[in-house]
C-alpha positions as CSV (number, residue, x, y, z in Angstrom):
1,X,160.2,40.2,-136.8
2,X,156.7,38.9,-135.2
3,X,157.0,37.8,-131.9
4,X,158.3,33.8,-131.6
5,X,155.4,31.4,-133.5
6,X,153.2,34.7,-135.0
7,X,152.7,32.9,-138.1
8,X,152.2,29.5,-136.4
9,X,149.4,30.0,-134.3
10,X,148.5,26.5,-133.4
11,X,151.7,26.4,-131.4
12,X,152.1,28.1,-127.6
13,X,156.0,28.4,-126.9
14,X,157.0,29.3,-123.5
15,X,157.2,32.6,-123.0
16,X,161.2,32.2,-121.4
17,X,161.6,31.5,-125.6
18,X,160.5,35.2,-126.5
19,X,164.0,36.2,-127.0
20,X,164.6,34.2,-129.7
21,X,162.6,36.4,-131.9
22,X,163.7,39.5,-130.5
23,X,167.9,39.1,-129.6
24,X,170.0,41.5,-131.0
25,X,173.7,40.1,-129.8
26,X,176.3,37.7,-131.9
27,X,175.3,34.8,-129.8
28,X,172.6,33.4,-128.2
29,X,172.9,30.7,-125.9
30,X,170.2,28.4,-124.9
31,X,171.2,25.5,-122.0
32,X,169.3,23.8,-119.7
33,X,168.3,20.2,-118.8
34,X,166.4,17.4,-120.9
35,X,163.0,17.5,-121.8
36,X,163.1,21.1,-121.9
37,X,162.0,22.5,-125.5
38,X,164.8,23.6,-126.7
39,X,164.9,21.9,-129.7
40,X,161.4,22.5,-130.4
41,X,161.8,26.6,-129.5
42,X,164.2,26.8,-131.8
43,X,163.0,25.1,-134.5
44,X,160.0,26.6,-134.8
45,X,162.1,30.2,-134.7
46,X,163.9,29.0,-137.8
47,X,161.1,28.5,-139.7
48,X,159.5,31.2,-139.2
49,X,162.6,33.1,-140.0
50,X,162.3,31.8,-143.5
51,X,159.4,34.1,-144.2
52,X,162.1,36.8,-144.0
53,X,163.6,36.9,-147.5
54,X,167.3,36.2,-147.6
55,X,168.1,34.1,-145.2
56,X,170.4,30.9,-145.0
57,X,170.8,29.1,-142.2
58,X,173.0,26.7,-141.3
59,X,171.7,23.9,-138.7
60,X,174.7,21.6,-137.6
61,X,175.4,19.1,-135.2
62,X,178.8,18.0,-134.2
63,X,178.1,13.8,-135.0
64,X,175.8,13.6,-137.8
65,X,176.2,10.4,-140.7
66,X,173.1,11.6,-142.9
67,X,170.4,14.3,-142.1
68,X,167.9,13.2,-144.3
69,X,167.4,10.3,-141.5
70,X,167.9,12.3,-138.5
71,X,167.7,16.0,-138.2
72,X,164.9,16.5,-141.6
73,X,162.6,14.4,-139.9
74,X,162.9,15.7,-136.6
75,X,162.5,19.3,-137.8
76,X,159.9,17.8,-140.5
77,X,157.9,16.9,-137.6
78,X,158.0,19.6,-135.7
79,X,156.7,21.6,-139.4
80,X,153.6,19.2,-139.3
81,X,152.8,19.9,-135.5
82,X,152.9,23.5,-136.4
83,X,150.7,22.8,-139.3
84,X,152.8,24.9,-141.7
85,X,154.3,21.8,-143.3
86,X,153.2,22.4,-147.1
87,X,154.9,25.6,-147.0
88,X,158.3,24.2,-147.9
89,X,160.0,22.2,-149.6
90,X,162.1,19.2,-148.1
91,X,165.0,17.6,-149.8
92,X,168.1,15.4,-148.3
93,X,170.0,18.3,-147.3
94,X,167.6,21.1,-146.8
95,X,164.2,22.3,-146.1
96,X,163.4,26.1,-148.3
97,X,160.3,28.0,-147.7
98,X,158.5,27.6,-151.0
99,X,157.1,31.8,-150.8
100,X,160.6,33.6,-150.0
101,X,163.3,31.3,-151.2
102,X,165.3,31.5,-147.6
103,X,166.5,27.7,-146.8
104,X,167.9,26.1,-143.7
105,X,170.9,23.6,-144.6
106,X,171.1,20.4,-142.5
107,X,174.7,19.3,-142.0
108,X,177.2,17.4,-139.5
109,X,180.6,18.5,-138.5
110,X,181.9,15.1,-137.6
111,X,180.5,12.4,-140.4
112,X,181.1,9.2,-141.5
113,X,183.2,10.5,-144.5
114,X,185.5,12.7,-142.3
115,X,185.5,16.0,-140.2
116,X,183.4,18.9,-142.5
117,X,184.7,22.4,-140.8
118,X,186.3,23.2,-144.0
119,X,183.3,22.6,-146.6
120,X,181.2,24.4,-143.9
121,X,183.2,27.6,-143.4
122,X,183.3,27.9,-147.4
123,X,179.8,28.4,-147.3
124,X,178.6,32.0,-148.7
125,X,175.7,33.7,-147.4
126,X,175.2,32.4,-144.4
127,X,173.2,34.8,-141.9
128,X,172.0,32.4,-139.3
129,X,174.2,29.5,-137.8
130,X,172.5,27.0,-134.8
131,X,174.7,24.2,-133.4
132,X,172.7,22.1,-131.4
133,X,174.3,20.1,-128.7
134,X,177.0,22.2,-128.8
135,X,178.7,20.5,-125.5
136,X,180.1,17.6,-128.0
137,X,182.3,20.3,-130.0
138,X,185.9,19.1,-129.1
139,X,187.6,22.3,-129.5
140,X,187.5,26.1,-130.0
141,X,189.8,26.6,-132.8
142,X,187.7,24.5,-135.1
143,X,184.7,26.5,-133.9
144,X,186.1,29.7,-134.8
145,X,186.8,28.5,-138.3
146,X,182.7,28.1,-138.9
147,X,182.1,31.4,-136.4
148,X,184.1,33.4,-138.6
149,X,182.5,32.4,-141.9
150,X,179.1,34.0,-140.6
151,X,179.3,37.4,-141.7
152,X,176.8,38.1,-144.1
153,X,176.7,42.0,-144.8
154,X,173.1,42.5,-145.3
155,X,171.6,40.5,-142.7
156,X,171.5,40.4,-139.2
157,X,174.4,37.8,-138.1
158,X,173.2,34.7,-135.1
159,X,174.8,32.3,-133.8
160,X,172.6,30.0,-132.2
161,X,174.4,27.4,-129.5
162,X,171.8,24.8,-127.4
163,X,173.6,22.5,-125.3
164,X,172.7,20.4,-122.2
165,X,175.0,21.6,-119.3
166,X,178.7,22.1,-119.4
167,X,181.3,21.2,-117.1
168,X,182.9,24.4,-115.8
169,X,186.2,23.7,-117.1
170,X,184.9,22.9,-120.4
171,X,185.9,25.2,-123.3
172,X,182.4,26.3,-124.1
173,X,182.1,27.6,-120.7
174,X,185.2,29.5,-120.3
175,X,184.3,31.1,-123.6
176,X,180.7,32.2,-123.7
177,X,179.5,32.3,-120.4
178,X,183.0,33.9,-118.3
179,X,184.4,35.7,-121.4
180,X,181.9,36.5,-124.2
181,X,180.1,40.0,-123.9
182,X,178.3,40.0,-127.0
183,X,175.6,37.0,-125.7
184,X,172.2,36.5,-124.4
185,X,171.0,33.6,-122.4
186,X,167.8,31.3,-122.2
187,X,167.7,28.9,-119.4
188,X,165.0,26.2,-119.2
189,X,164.7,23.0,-117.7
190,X,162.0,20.1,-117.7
191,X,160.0,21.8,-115.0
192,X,159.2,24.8,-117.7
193,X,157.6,22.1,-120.0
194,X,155.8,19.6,-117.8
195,X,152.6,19.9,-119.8
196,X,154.0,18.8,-122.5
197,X,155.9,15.9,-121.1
198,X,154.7,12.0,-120.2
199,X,154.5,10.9,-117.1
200,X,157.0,7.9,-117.4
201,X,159.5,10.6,-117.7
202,X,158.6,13.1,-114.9
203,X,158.5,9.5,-113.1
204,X,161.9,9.3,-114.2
205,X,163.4,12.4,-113.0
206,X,162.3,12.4,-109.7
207,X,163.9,9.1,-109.1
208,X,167.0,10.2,-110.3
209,X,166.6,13.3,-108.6
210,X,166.6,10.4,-105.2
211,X,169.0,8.1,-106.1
212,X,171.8,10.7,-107.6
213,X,171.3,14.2,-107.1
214,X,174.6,14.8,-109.2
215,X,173.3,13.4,-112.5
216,X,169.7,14.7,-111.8
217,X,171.1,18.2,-111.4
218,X,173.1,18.1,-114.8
219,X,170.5,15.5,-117.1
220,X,167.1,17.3,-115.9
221,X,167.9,20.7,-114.1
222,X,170.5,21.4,-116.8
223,X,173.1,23.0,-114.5
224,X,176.6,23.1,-114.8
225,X,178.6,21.9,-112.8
226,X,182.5,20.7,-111.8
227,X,184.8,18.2,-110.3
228,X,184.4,16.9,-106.8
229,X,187.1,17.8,-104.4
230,X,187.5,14.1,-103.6
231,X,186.7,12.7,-107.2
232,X,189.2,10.5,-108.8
233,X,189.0,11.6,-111.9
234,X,189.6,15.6,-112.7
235,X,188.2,16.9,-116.0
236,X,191.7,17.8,-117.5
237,X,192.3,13.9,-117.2
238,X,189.5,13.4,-120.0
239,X,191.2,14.5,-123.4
240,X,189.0,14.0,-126.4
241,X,190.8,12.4,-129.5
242,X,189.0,10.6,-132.6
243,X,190.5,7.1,-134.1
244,X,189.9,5.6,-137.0
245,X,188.3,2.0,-135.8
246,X,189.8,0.1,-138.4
247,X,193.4,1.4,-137.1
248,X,192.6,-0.5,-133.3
249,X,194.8,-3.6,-132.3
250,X,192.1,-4.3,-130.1
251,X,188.4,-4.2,-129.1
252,X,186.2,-5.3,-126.5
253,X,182.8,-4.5,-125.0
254,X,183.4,-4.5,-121.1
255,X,180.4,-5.2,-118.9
256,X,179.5,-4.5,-114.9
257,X,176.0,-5.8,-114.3
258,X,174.0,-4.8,-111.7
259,X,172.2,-7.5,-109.3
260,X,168.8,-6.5,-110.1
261,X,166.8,-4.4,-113.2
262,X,164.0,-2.2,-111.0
263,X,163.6,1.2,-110.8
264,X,166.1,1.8,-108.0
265,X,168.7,-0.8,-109.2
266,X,172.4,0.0,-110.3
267,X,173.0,0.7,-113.9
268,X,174.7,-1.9,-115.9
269,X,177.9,-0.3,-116.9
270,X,178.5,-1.5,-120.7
271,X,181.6,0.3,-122.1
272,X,183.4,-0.1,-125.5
273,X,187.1,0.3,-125.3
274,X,189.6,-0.1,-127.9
275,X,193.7,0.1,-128.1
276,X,196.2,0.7,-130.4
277,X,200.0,0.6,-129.7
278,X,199.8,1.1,-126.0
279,X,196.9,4.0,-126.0
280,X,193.5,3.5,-125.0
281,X,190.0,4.8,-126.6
282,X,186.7,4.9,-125.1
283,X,184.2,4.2,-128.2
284,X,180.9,4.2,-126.6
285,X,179.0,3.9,-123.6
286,X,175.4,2.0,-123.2
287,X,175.3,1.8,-119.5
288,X,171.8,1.6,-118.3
289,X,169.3,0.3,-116.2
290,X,168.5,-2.9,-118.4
291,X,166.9,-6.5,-117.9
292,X,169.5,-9.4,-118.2
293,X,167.4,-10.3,-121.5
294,X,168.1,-6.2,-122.7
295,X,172.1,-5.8,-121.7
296,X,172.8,-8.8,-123.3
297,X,171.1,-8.1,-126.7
298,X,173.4,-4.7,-126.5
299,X,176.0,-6.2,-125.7
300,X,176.0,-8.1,-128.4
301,X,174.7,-5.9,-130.8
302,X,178.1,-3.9,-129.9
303,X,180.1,-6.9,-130.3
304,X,179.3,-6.9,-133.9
305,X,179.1,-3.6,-134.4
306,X,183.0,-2.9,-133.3
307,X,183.8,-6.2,-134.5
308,X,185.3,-6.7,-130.9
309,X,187.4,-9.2,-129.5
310,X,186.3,-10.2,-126.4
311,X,183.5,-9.1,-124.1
312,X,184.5,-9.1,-120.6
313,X,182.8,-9.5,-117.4
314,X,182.9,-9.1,-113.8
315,X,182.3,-12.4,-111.8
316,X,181.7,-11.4,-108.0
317,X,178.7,-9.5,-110.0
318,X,177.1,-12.3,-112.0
319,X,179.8,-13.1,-114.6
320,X,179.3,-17.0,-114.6
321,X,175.5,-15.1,-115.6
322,X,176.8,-13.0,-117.8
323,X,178.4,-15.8,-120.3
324,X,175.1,-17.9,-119.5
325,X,172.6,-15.4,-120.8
326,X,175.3,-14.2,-123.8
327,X,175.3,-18.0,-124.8
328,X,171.5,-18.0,-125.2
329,X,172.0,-15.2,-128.2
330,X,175.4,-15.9,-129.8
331,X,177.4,-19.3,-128.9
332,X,180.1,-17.7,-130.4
333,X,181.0,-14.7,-128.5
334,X,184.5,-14.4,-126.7
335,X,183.8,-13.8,-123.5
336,X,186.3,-13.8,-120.4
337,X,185.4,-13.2,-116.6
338,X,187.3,-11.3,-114.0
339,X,187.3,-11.5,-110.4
340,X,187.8,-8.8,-108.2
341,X,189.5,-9.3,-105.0
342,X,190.6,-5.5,-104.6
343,X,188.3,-2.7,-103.6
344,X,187.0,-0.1,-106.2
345,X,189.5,2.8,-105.8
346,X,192.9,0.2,-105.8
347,X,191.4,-1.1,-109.1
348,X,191.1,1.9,-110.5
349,X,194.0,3.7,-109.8
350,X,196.3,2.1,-112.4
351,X,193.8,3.3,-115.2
352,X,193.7,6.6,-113.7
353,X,197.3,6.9,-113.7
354,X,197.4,5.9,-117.6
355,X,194.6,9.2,-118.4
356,X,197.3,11.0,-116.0
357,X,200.3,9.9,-118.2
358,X,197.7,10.9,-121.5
359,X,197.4,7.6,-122.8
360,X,193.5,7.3,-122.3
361,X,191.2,9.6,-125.1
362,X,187.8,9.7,-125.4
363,X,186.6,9.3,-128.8
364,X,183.0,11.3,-128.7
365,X,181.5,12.8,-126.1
366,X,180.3,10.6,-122.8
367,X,178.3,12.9,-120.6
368,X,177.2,10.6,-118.1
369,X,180.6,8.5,-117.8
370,X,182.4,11.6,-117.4
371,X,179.9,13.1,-115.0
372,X,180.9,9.9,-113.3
373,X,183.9,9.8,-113.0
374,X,184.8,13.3,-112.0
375,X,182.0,13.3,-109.2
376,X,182.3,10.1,-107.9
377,X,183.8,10.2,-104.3
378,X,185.5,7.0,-103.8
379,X,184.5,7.3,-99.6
380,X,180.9,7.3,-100.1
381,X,177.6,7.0,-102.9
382,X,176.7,4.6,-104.8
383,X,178.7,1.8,-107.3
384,X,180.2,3.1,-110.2
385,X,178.9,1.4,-112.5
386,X,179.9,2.8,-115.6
387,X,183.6,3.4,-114.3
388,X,184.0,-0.4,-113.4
389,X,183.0,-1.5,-116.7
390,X,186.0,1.2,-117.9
391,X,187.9,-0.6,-115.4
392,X,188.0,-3.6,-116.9
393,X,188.2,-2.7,-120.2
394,X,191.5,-1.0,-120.1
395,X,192.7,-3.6,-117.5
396,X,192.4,-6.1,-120.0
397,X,193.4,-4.1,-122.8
398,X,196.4,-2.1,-121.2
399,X,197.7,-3.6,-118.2
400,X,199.7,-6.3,-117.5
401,X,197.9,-9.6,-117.1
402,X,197.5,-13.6,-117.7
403,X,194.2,-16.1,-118.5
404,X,192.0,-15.8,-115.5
405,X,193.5,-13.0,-114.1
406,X,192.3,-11.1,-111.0
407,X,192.8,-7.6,-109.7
């Protein structure tokens, strides 16, 4: 095969992506931070790999609902830039090189009509399998299924993983990068594509890189990394489980807001939570660093979406603010503040003792909640935002309270 981008000469890959043209192993593992090139690297590869007669590639990501508006026009895009575009043709499901007949299939594991790993392993002919953000897959068993499937006779057989980084105790890292011999690795991270990247977001990464060294480390430098000694939370307390929504007793959409919206502020931690019988589910995180006008349109715009029950806010940080500003966009909302009269760790404890007792699951994966809470050292740094929000949601869904209670 011609060296990475041969046939595309308009585009100039970093050279630490030669090895995607050239690796010879099972697996292949590309990590690193965001606003690397990963994606880009690799999607380049796969096109040029359907000059090669005879190839079928599968491209999957674990939470996909259709690809024709997600993943075809990201990799459609990527076809223009490379100005090779009108060489294939594009469907819903699939992109084929109009000269050799080879095709790349577009396809989620986890979609809106149920989990896929069977349809997918049934697949024949498959030579080439890429799973981008591969740190969301839940489990390895499941995995396996797919991995197994890819064992084309004629054809050299890849399996492509790209993920952001892993936590040490994660499955993915046990696996391929302490057990699995047959593997190459690419690392990259921000710093190896700064040409190609704006400003606002190198801007970006240096402040993080100030203000929380932790998340900068894992989000931009891409490394892995593990639980802090004196952390609450431990990563073997976070037990991924998916729900049906419609089977919840209960939703709401729990909010911490920070005082102020600049660059250096606090995050607002905005954190769905749901509950049925007398487990909990985490649904979705939207924590950021947001305007009052901003967190309140999400927070709203998750209120309807979960068809919640309640939103509920902290008042010792701007709740009597909070149902102020939420009035302005919806008069209707339910919305009940809390007070807190307890320091952060006493507040917390009671939650940490239900993900102890298993009856917390996290329904997706929450990168920067769960950085949070298994780094967070309760005797020093900054608020956590994202794990007060999670706080209060199971507090008011799961523990024992009254109208206008305070913890």
């Amino acid at each position: 095969m011609q060296p990475l981008t041969g046939l595309i000469p308009k585009i100039t890959i970093n050279s630490k992506y030669r090895p995607l043209g050239t690796f010879k192993s099972r697996y292949l593992y590309l990590y690193g931070g965001r606003g690397s090139g990963k994606s880009f690297a690799v999607s380049l590869y796969l096109a040029q790999l359907t000059y090669q007669k005879g190839h079928k590639i599968l491209f999957t990501r674990y939470t996909l609902a259709t690809a024709n508006k997600s993943i075809i026009p990201e990799f459609q895009e990527k076809l223009k830039i490379g100005g090779i575009e009108s060489h294939f043709n594009i469907t819903k499901t699939s992109i084929v090189n109009k000269k050799t007949g080879s095709e790349i299939i577009f396809a989620g594991i986890k979609t809106s009509s149920g989990n896929q790993t069977a349809s997918l392993k049934s697949l024949q002919g498959i030579t080439t399998w890429v799973y981008e953000e591969f740190e969301e897959h839940p489990d390895e068993q499941s995995f396996d299924s797919i991995d197994l499937s890819i064992r084309s006779k004629d054809k050299q057989n890849r399996i492509i993983l790209v993920s952001n980084a892993l936590h040490k105790e994660s499955w993915q890292y046990k696996r391929f990068f302490e057990n699995e011999n047959d593997i190459e690795f690419i690392y990259t991270s921000y710093k190896d594509n700064i040409r190609n990247l704006n400003e606002n977001f190198l801007q970006k990464a240096e402040r993080e890189k100030e203000i929380n060294l932790a998340k900068y480390n894992k989000n931009f430098l891409g490394l892995h990394y593990q639980d802090d000694e004196n952390s609450l939370w431990k990563w073997d307390h976070i037990v991924k489980r998916n729900i049906d929504p419609n089977k919840l007793d209960r939703i709401v959409v729990a909010v911490d807001p920070a005082v102020t919206s600049g660059k250096n502020s606090d995050e607002t931690g905005i954190i769905v939570c749901g509950k049925v019988g007398s487990e909990g589910y985490v649904l979705e995180d939207r924590s950021g660093i947001y305007t009052p006008n901003e967190w309140s349109q999400i927070i709203i715009s998750l209120y309807n979406k979960w068809k919640a029950d309640r939103v509920i806010g902290e008042v010792n940080q701007g709740g009597d603010m909070i149902e102020a500003i939420l009035r302005t966009t919806n008069k209707t909302v339910s919305y009940k503040a809390v007070r807190a009269s307890r320091g952060k760790t006493t507040r917390a404890e009671p939650i940490l003792s239900l993900y102890e007792q298993g009856m917390i699951y996290h329904a997706g994966n929450f990168a920067d909640l769960e950085l949070q809470m298994t780094t967070w050292n309760p005797n020093k740094g900054r608020s956590p935002d994202r794990i007060d929000a999670l706080v209060w949601g199971f507090t008011e869904l799961l523990l024992q309270k009254s109208s206008g209670w305070v913890i």
